[in-house]
N, C-alpha and C positions, 0 to 999 in steps of 0.2 A: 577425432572420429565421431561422427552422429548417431547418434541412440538409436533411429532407427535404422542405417546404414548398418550397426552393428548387431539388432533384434534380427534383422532379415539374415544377414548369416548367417547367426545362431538357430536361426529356424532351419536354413539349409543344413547347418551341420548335424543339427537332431536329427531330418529326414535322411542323411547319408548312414548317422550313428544305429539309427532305428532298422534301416536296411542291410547294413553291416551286422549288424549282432542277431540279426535273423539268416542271414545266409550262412555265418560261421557258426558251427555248434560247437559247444562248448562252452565253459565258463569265462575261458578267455576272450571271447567275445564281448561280451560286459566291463570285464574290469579292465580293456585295453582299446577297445575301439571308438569310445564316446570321445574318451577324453584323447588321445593321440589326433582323430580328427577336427576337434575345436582346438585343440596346441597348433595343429599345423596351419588351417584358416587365420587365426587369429595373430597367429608368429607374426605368418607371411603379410595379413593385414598392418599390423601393428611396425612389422617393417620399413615398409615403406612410409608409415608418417611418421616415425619415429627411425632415431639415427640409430639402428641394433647392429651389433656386431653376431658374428654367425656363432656364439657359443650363449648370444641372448638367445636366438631365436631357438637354439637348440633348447636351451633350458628351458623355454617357456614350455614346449611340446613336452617337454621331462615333466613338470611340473603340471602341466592340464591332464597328464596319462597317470599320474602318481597320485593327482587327488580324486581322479573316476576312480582307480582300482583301493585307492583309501576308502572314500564313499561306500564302495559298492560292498566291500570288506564288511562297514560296520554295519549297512544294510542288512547284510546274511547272520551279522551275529544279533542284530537287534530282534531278526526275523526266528531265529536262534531260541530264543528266548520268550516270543511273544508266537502267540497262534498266525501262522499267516494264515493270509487271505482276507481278513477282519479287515471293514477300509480302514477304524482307528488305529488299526497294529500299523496298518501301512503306511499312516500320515506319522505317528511316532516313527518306524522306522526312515522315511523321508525325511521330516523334521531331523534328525540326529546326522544322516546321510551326507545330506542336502549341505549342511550346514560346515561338516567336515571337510567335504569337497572345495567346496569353494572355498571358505578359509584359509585351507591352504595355500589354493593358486595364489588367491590374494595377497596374502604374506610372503609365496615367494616371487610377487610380480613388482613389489618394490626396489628388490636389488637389480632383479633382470633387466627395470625399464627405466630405470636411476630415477623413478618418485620420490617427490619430497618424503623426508625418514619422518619427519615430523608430526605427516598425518598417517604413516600405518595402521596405529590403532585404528581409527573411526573407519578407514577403506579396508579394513579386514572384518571388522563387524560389520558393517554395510552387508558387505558381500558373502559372509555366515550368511546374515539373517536372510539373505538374499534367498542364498540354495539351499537355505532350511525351509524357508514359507513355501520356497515354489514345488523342494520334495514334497512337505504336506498336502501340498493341495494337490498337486498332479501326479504321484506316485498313486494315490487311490484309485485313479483313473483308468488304471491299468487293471481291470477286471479278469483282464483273460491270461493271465499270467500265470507262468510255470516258476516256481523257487531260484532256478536256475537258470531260467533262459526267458526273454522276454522274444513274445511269438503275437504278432498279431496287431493290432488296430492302438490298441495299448502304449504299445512301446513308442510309435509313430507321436501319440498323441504325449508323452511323457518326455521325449528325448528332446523334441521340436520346441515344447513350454516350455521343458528349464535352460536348455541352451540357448534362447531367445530371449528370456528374461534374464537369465546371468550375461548374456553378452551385453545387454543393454544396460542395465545396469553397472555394470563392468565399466563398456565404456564411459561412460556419465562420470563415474565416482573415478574412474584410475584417470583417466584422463583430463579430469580439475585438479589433482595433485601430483600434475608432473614436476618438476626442482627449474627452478629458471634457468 
């Protein structure tokens, strides 16, 4: 897959995640829609150039939905904790977020996509550090945000950067350590 074949998804799927979590209200919106919509794009991408069986692709979607609604979890408790609205609360809360989230996929996109085992570590920190930097810096971005609900120009500009820079990166990094 190409970086940027894979950044232009990720940009599509931010715009659909961005427009999804605004139509639905509730908090469910957030911790289920981001990530289920990059699971499903990137399953079904990842599909077809790779030989997945249907309990891959299911997982992967298991596993992109389970590290949005992790992220977003620790979001609320960092936020919890710290004054929101402050951009620096925001970039800590992002940094910690960010970082979880992907992580996770990360770690469990070695079994799902049979990567070499070998390089786990370095493709699971890669891709922390990945959706840690890019909550820092683009979670502040989101100026017009509600605690609960992202509303607004914000979300568009938030959902569209990290799922564009984690898909690209994603791609890059998972797809040099596939298993021969």
């Amino acid at each position: 897959m190409r970086t940027l074949q894979a950044a232009g998804i990720g940009a599509v799927t931010g715009a659909i995640s961005a427009s999804g979590a605004m139509m639905i209200s509730g908090q469910f919106s957030i911790y289920v829609i981001p990530g289920l919509v990059f699971g499903v794009a990137f399953a079904t991408l990842l599909s077809q150039q790779l030989t997945m069986k249907p309990w891959q692709v299911l997982g992967y979607v298991a596993a992109a939905t389970a590290g949005n609604a992790a992220a977003v979890e620790v979001a609320m408790m960092i936020d919890g904790v710290l004054r929101y609205g402050e951009s620096w609360n925001m970039a800590i809360s992002g940094l910690g977020a960010g970082a979880l989230g992907g992580g996770l996929l990360a770690a469990a996109s070695v079994p799902l996509l049979g990567l070499a085992w070998g390089r786990l570590p370095a493709s699971v920190v890669t891709l922390a550090l990945t959706g840690g930097v890019l909550g820092a810096v683009f979670l502040p971005a989101v100026d017009d945000i509600d605690p609960y609900l992202f509303n607004g120009a914000g979300a568009y500009v938030f959902y569209i950067a990290w799922q564009a820079g984690y898909a690209a990166v994603s791609a890059r990094t998972l797809w040099s350590n596939r298993s021969p």
